[in-house]
N, C-alpha and C positions, 0 to 999 in steps of 0.2 A: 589522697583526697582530691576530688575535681575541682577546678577552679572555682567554677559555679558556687557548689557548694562550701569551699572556703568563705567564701565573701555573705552568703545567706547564715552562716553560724556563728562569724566572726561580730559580736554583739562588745567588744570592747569598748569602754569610755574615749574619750578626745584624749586625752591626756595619756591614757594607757598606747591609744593608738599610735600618739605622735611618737611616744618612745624607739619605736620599731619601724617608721617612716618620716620622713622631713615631708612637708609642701608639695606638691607637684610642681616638677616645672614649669614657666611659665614659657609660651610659645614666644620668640622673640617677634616685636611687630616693628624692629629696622631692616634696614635692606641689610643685605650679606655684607658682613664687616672683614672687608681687604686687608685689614691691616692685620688683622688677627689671624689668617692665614696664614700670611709671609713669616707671620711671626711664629707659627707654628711648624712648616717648615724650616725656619732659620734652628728651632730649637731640638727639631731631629736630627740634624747634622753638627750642629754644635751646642748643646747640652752647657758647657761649660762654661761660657760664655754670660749666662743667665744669672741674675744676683736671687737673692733669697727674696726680692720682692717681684720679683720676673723682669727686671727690667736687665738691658742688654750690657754689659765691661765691655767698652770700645777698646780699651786696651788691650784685653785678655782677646778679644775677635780678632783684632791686627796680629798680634801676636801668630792665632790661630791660623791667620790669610798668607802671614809671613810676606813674602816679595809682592805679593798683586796686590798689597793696598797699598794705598795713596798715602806718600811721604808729604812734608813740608813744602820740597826740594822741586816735586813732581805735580803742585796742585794745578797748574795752566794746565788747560787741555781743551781743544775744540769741541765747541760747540752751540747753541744757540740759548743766548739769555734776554731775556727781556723785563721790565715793570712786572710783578704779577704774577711770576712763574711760581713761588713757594704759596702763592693761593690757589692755584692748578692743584695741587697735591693736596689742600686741606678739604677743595672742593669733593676730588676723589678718595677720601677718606670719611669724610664726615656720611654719615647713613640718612637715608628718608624714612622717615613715619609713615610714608603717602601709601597710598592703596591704585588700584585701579579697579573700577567699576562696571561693571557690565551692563551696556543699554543696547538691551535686545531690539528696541524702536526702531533704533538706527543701522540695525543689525540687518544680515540678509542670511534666509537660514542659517541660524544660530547656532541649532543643535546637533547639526549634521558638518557643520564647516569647521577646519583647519586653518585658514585663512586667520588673520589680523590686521585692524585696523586701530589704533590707538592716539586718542589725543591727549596731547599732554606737552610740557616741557620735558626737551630729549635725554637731559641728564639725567632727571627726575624717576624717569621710566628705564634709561640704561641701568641706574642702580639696583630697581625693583626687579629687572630680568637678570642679574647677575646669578642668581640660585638655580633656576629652575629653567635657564638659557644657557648658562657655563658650556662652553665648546660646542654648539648643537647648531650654530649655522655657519653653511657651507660658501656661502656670496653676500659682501654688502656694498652695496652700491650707495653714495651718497651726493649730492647736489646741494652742498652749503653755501651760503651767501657769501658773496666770491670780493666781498669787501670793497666795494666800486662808491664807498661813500654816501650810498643811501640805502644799501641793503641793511635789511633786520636783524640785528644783535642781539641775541640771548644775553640774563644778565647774571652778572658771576658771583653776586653774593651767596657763597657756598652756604655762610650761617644763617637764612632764612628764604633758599629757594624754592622750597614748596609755598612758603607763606605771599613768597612776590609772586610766586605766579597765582595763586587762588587772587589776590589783588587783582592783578591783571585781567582773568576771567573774568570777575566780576561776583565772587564766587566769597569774597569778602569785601569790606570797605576798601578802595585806594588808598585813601589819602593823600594823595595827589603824586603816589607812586607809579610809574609808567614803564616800560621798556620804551628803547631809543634807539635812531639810528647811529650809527658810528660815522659821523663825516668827520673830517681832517682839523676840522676846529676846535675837536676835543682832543687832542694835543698828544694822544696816542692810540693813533688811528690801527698803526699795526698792532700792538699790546694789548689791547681789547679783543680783536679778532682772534687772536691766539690764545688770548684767555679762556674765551668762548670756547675754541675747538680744542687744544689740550685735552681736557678731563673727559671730555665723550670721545676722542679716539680711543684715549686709554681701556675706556670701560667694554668700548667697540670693541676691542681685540678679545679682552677675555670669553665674547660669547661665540667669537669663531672655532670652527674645528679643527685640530691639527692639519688639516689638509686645507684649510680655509683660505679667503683672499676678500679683498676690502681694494674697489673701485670706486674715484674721490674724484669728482670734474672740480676743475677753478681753472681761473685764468691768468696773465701774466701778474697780474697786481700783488697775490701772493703764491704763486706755483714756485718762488725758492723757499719761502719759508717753512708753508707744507711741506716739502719736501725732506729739511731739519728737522722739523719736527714728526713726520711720521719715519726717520731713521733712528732716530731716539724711541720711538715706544714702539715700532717694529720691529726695529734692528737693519742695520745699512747691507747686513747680508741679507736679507730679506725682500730687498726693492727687484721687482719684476721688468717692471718698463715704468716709460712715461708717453704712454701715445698720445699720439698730436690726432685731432680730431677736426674735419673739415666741416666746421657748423655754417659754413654758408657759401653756396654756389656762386655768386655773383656780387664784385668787389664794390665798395662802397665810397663813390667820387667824391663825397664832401669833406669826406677824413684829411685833418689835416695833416699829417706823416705821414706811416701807411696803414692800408684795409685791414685792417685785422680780422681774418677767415676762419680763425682755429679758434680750441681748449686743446686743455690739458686733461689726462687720465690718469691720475697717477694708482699704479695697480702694485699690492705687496703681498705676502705671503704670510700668512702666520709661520709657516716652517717651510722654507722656500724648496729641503728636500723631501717634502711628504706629498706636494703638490707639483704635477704636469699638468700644462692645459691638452685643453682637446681641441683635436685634428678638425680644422674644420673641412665640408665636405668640397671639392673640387665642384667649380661650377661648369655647365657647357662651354661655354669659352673658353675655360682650362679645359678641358678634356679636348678640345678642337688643337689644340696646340700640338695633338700627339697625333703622327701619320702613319699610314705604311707604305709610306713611297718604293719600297722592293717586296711588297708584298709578303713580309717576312711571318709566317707563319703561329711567329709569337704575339701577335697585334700589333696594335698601334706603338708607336715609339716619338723620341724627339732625339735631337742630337746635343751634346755639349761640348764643351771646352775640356779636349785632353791632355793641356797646358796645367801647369802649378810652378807657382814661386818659390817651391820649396826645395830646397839643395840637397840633395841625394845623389850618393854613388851608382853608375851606372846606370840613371835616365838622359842620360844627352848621346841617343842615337840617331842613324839615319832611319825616315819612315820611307817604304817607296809607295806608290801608288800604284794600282792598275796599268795604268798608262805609260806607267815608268820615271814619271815625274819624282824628285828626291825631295822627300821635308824633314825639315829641322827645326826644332824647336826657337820661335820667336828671344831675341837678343835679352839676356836677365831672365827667362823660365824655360826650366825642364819639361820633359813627356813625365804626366802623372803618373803611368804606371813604369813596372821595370822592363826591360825589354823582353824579358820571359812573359810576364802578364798580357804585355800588349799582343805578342805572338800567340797566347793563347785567346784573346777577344779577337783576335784577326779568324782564328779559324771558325772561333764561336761566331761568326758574323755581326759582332759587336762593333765593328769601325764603319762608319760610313765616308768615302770621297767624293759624293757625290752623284748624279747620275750619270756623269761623262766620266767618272775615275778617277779627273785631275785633280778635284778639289786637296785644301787642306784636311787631313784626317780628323775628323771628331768621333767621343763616344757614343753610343746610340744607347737611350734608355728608356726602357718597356713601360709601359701604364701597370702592365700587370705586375710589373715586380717593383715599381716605389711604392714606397708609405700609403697608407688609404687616409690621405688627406692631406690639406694644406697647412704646415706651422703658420699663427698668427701672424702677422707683422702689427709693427708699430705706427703706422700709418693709414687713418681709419678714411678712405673718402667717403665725402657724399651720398655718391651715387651707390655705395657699398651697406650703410647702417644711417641713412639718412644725415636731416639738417636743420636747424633751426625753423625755416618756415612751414618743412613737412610736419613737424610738432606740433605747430599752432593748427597747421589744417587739421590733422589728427584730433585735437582740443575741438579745436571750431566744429568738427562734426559730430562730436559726442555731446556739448556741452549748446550747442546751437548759437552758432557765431558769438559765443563767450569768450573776452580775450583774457590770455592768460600769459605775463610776461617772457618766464623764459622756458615751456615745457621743453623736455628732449625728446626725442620720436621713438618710436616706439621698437624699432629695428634694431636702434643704439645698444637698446637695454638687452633686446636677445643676443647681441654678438656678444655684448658681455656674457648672460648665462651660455652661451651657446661653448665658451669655450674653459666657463670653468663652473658647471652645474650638472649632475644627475636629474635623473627625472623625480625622481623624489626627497630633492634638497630644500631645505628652508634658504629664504633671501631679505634678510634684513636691508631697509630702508629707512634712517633715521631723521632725514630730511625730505619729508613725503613729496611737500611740495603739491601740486597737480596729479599725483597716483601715475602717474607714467610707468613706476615700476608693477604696480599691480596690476596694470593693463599688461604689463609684457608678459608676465607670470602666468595667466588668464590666457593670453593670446596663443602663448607657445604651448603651455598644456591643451588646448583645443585642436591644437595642429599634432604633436606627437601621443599623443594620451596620454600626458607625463601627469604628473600627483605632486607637483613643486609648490611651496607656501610659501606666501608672505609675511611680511611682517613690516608694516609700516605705521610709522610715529613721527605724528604732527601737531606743532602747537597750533594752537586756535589764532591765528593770527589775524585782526582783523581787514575787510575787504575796504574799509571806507578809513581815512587819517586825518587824525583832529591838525587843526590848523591854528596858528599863534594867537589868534585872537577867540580861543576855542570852540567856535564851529567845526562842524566837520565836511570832510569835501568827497562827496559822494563819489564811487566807481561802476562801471559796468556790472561787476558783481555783485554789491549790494544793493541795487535798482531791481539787479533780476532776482534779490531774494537770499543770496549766500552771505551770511555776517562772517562768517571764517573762511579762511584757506581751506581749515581742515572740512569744512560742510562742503568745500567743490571737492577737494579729493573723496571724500565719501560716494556723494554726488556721479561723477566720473566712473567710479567703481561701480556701482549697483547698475548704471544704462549701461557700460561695456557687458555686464553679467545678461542683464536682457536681451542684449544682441544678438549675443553667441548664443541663448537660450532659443532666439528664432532665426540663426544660423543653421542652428544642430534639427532644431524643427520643421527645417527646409528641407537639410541636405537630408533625412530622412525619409522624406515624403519623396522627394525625386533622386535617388540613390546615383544618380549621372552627372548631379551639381556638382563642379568644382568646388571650393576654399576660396571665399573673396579675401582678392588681395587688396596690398596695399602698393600705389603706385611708385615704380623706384624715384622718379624726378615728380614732385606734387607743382614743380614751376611750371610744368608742361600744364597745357589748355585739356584736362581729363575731369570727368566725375571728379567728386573729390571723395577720400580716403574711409573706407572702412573701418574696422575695429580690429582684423586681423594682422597679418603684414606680408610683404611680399614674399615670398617662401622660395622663391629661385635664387635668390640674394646670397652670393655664397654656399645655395644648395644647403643651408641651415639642417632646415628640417622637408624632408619628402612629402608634398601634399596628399591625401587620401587618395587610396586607388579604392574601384568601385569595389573592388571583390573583397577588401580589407575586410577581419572578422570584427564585429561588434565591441567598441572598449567598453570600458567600468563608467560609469557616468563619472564626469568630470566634477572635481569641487566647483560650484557655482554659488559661493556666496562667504560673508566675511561676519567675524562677529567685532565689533568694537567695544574698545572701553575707554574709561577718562578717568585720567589722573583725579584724584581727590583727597582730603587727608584720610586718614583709618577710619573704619568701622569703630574701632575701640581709644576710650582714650589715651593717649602715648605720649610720656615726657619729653619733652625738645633739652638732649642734652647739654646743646650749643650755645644758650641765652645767659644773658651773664648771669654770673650772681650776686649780686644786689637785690634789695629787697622792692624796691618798685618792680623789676624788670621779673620777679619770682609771683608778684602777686598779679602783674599785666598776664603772665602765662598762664596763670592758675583760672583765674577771677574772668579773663576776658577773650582770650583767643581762644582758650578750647573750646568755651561750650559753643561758641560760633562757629569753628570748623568742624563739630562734628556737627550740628545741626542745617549745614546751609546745604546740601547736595539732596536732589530726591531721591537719587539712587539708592543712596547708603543704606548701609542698617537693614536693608532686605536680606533673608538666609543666603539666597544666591549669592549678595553682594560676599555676606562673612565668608561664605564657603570661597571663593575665587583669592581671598586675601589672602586665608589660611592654608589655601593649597599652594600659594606663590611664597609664602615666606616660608614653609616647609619644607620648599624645594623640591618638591614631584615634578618632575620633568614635563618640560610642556606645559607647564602647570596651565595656561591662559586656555590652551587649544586640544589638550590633552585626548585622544579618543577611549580612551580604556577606563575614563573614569563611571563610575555606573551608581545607581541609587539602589537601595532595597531598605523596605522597611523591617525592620526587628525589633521584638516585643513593642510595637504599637508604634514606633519611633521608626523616623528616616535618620537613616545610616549613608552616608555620601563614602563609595570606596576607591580609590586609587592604586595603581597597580595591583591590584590583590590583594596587599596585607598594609594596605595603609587607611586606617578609617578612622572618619569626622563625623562626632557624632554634636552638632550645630543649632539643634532644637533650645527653647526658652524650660522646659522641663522633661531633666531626664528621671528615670528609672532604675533599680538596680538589675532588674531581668537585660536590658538591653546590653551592660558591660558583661556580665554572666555570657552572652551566647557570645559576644566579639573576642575573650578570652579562650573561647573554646575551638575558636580559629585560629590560635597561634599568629597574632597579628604581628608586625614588629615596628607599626607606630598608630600612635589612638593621640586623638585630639579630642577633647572635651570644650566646647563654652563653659565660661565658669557660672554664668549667669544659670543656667539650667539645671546648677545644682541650687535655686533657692535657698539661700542661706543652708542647705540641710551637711553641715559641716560632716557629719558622721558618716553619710552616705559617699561624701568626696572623699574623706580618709580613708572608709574599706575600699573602696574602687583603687585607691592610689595604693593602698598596700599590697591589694590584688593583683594590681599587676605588678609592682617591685618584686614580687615574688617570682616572676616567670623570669627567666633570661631572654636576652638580645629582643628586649621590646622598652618602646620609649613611650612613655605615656605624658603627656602636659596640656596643659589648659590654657585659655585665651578669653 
């Protein structure tokens, strides 16, 4: 019998029906629950360990762990504790209700972009990307408030951070609930900061890719503690470097000790052996370094040191020279090679003495036979990936003498991706800040035709600060119009996208224009800074040659969404139980949080919810998702055999033809079955009948 027609014959009572099928599941609408994972893993491997109400026999585990777990005897062990650490964990365990919203308004091509822009509180949004982002980005780059006693502290009450932050927006009443800065007068000035950053590293790591890597700027005030703390949820086999970054050219006389000219980088690995970085490319200056002063046939070369510290039998011989002159190796180091090897580069004409013969012997070595590139160092100058004030100019040009505290330049961000990104990587940004990263991502695909996405997530932070006696004290940016950080990162993004759109519509038209660059020193007396960036810098990326063939049009625009509670309404498991605090949830918060957003409650909105908590990959940006209407009804599909069907009244024709596509997951609203119970139950039976397909409602 055909599915179809199972479901049009099957005329069974409720009652009869229910015998033969339970409920449909219901879609869950919390974020991906961690703990239930681990837990599920712990119980593939130890089974036995599990009591009959699933909860874990620590003694039967120990047992099972035998020498590697933790005795009495053995509990000291290094590492970093502080106030607040066992609410790190409850924060990254407890799930959000929260949705993210789609506002096409503030969108720029919507329908066609890959890109993202997201505002929101960053925990908020690291939990709801945990499903449908698990392992899938390649780079994150972050720029967190570096704790200098009046940066912006996110706030860690894990039991009601969706609730503080809709407060904070404005998005529900305060009641005279705020976010605060963390100065040294709240008595745990570092314990707050790490409270803050704990629980978003951790969530950070699970959406990178086994190959992945996560770059963190801050500065002395806590670059030791980071440092603890990302070996703990990295792993200390995992740390890459810590490059020192030279954010400002010229020293600063009023300082009382000394200038401080630097940050910190600190760069780790999700799996330190799945990931090399990349070669970066030799720039003219390197390449000049290599001569062919005997015209040596094989090009250019340079010479080295054929000296080594290292003690080996039979390298301490006599070298002679041309000339006749005798050398031996300097007092405490050997000849690096053996005396046979060297006699063989002697014939190979691999020794240079000189041009008069006398010289000490060195190796000579060809451009053509090292490496096609330069390993990274940990020592970023200036003049190399920019500086603090190149930033600001970068900002001030985009944003029209708009100042903006601490952007980074825009150079910085490519040598990041430059040496650990594909052209077709995702690059999460969870402290947007100013969009400096989605300027780099934009700028560097314009210069190699790369297809690399963003992902940047900012709270709305206001531009203007109430002041004690609650006035508020106006700023350059809210004068010119910006209520948020996150409206100039937007902001920022959309005129970078115009530029390069009348870049590209130049360099078209005159197919002889160079790539405007960006100047290496912005202190020199020059124009000031375009949208691009200097492209000889390193030799990054090769600027267009005229004859180059036509790319694929570039992504040129971003879709944004905003955190908000669910489309549907969703119990807060967290609130105690007591009866005030059962009827305050019932009676007074929901029907305000789901009422107060304009977004909400549009099919688009439910369709983006229900594709995010489902887990379809990409779910925010996804290209393969497509619409087609069946039997009268829009059907939303995702990869192929995943379909939503999200309308206010469904149909029996329309499951009839989605069954007949062997789907292997169907999403129903449940509203859209109108109370018609019997209609929900054949559909549900209908499909409990097929194998390897999951049908539930929301």
């Amino acid at each position: 019998m055909e599915r179809g027609s199972f479901l049009e014959s099957n005329q069974n009572t409720i009652k009869e029906l229910k015998k033969m099928s339970d409920e449909p599941q219901k879609l869950p609408l919390t974020s991906h629950n961690l703990t239930e994972d681990k837990l599920r893993i712990l119980k593939e491997h130890f089974p036995q360990v599990f009591t009959e109400g699933n909860l874990i026999d620590w003694d039967k585990l120990r047992q099972s762990l035998g020498e590697t777990i933790e005795s009495e005897e053995t509990k000291e062990r290094f590492g970093l504790n502080w106030p607040g650490k066992r609410n790190c964990f409850k924060a990254i365990q407890s799930p959000t209700t929260a949705t993210l919203l789609p506002d096409r308004a503030a969108s720029v091509d919507f329908d066609n972009t890959e890109n993202l822009y997201i505002e929101g509180d960053n925990l908020e949004v690291l939990k709801l990307l945990q499903k449908s982002y698990l392992g899938k980005v390649k780079m994150i780059y972050i720029d967190p408030p570096y704790n200098t006693g009046n940066d912006f502290v996110y706030p860690d009450d894990y039991t009601e951070s969706l609730k503080t932050y809709l407060e904070y927006t404005g998005q529900v009443d305060a009641k005279g609930r705020k976010f605060s800065n963390n100065t040294e007068t709240t008595g745990r000035f570092h314990s707050q900061w790490l409270n803050m950053m704990y629980p978003r590293l951790f969530l950070a790591r699970n959406l990178l890719r086994e190959d992945g890597v996560i770059f963190i700027s801050i500065d002395d005030t806590e670059v030791a503690h980071l440092r603890k703390v990302c070996d703990e949820i990295f792993g200390e086999e995992n740390f890459v470097a810590n490059v020192i970054w030279e954010k400002k050219f010229s020293p600063q006389n009023d300082e009382k000790y000394l200038s401080e000219s630097h940050d910190h980088i600190l760069l780790y690995s999700k799996m330190k052996d799945k990931w090399s970085p990349i070669l970066l490319r030799r720039t003219e200056e390197q390449k000049a370094a290599y001569k062919n002063l005997d015209n040596d046939p094989r090009g250019p070369w340079t010479s080295g040191d054929l000296t080594s510290k290292t003690k080996a039998q039979g390298h301490s011989y006599c070298i002679e020279s041309p000339n006749g002159n005798k050398h031996f190796p300097p007092e405490g180091r050997q000849w690096a090679p053996s005396q046979d090897t060297f006699n063989k580069m002697l014939l190979e004409n691999k020794i240079w003495f000189g041009k008069s013969g006398e010289n000490f012997p060195r190796a000579k070595q060809f451009l053509s036979e090292v490496q096609d590139g330069i390993v990274p160092v940990t020592l970023w100058m200036h003049e190399d990936v920019g500086h603090n004030q190149e930033a600001k100019q970068e900002f001030n040009a985009i944003l029209n003498r708009l100042e903006f505290e601490t952007p980074k330049p825009v150079r910085l961000m490519i040598r990041m991706m430059a040496i650990s990104c594909s052209p077709n990587d995702i690059v999460l940004d969870f402290f947007s800040g100013s969009a400096t990263t989605a300027h780099a991502v934009l700028a560097l695909n314009a210069e190699d035709g790369g297809n690399r996405k963003f992902i940047c997530v900012q709270l709305p932070e206001p531009t203007r600060k109430q002041k004690a006696d609650g006035t508020w004290e106006e700023s350059e940016a809210s004068r010119a119009g910006f209520q948020t950080i996150a409206e100039i990162g937007m902001e920022r993004i959309r005129r970078v996208i115009t530029k390069l759109k009348e870049e590209g519509s130049a360099n078209t038209k005159d197919s002889g224009k160079k790539s405007v660059k960006v100047k290496a020193d912005p202190s020199k007396k020059e124009d000031s800074p375009s949208l691009g960036f200097e492209s000889g810098v390193d030799q990054l990326i090769k600027n267009r040659e005229n004859n180059e063939p036509p790319r694929k049009p570039q992504d040129l625009g971003f879709r944004v969404f905003k955190l908000a509670p669910s489309n549907f309404p969703v119990w807060n498991g967290n609130i105690e139980k007591t009866k005030e605090a059962l009827e305050k949830a019932l009676f007074e918060d929901q029907p305000t949080l789901l009422s107060s957003n304009a977004l909400a409650n549009t099919e688009e909105a439910i369709l983006y919810e229900v594709l995010l908590k489902s887990g379809i990959s990409e779910a925010l940006a996804n290209p393969n998702i497509k619409t087609e209407t069946i039997a009268g009804k829009i059907v939303y599909i995702a990869e192929e055999t995943a379909y939503y069907v999200l309308g206010k009244e469904h149909n029996l024709e329309v499951f009839n033809e989605i069954m007949r596509r062997s789907p292997s997951l169907v999403i129903a609203r449940e509203m859209g079955f109108s109370g018609n119970d019997v209609l929900k139950a054949n559909v549900h039976a209908g499909f409990k009948q097929m194998k390897d397909v999951s049908f539930q409602v929301v």
